[in-house]
Structures are given as C-alpha cells and as structure tokens.
C-alpha positions, 0 to 999 in steps of 0.5 A, a space after each residue: 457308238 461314234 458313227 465313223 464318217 467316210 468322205 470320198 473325193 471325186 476328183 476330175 473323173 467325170 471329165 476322164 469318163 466323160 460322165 455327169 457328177 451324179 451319175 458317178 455319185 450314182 456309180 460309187 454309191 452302188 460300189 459302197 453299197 455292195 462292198 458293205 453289203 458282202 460285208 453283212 452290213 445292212 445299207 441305207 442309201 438317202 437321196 435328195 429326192 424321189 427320181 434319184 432314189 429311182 435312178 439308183 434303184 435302176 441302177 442297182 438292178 444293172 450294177 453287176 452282172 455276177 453279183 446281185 445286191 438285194 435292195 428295194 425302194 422303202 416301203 417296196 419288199 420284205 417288211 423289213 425291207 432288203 439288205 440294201 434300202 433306198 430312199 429320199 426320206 427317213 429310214 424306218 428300219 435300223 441299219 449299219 450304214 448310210 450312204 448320203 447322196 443329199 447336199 446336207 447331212 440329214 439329222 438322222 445320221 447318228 443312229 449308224 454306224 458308218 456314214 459314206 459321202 462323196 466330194 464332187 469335183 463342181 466346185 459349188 458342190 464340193 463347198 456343199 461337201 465342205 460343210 458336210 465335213 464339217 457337221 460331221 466334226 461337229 457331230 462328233 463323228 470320226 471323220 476321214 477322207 480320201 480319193 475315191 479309186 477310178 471307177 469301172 467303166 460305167 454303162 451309159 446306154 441305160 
C-alpha cells in the first residue's frame, strides 16, 4: 500500500481572518477530519503536543452544529476509540488517515493510507513543511499539493 500524501497551502489567510496560524491548522484539521469521516474513514489526527490535542478536541465538539464528528483523546472512549482519534503520541488502533499537525513527519506514517499536511504561511514554518514534503518523496508516499479552499468562518470566542 502507497500512503497518498496531501499537502495543503495556508496561504496569507490568517492575515484575511485575522486568526493565528494554528488556529487555521486547528480549523483545516477538523475539516479533514470530518470530510474523511462522512467518508467511512477512521482518523488519526497527531499533534505536537498534550494542550494541542486538547484544542483540537475542544474544538471538535464545537465544529459543526449540524454534524457531530464522534472523536476522543486516545485512551478516552470506546476501546478501540471513536472514528476520529487525537493525540500527541503513537497511535494504538489502525486507522485510514492520519492528520499530521506536528513539525516532522512522525515515523509511524506509513501504516496509513492517506496522510493530510498543512503549509503555513510563516515562512520558518513553511520551510518546516518543505522538508515534510520531502520526506514524504523519500518515503516513497505519493505526494500532492494544493491551495487549501477558504475557510468558514471560524469562532474565536471559545
């Protein structure tokens, strides 16, 4: 199985919404999440660290007011966790895709099938992205690119 790798350009948006660059990360990660879970597909989404797993979570329970995307932290909710599973560490379960919200692309990511990125606009962390893509190639993953849409408006308050 080739793991098909998505990378998803930024752009200036967060200077258009007048939001932070992981907030959008944030925003685009629970879009992807749940297009891929109407899909059927279960989702990993490995974040850099403990409070970002916990953000997103939050998150997620607020994303869409007519969809609810079943997801919990890992080790949180049915044993083999729900169709969307968060967390700064490992994956337990085996799942379709994983959503990579960490600077490097962690070691497990060729046990799926699809693997989502995001390219920021900072230009330190585009570089960062860079060599995301890279790895990927080296990988042998079937690597793509393209503009992320504009985002919804996102909900600052919470």
């Amino acid at each position: 199985m080739q793991t098909q790798a998505m990378f998803y350009s930024i752009e200036e948006q967060s200077k258009i919404t007048g939001v932070s660059d992981e907030q959008l990360h944030l925003h685009y990660a629970c879009l992807q999440a749940a297009y891929f879970y109407r899909q059927n597909q279960r989702v990993f989404i490995y974040t850099q660290g403990q409070e970002s797993a916990h953000n997103i979570d939050e998150m997620l329970w607020a994303f869409d007011p007519t969809s609810f995307v079943p997801h919990n932290l890992i080790g949180e909710g049915p044993k083999q966790g729900a169709a969307v599973e968060i967390s700064w560490q490992a994956p337990t379960n085996r799942r379709a895709v994983l959503i990579n919200l960490t600077s490097d692309v962690p070691n497990f990511a060729n046990q799926f099938s699809h693997l989502i990125d995001f390219v920021p606009a900072d230009e330190m962390l585009k570089e960062q992205a860079r060599n995301r893509f890279r790895t990927c190639r080296q990988w042998n993953f079937n690597v793509a690119h393209q503009v992320a849409s504009a985002p919804q408006p996102i909900d600052t308050t919470s």
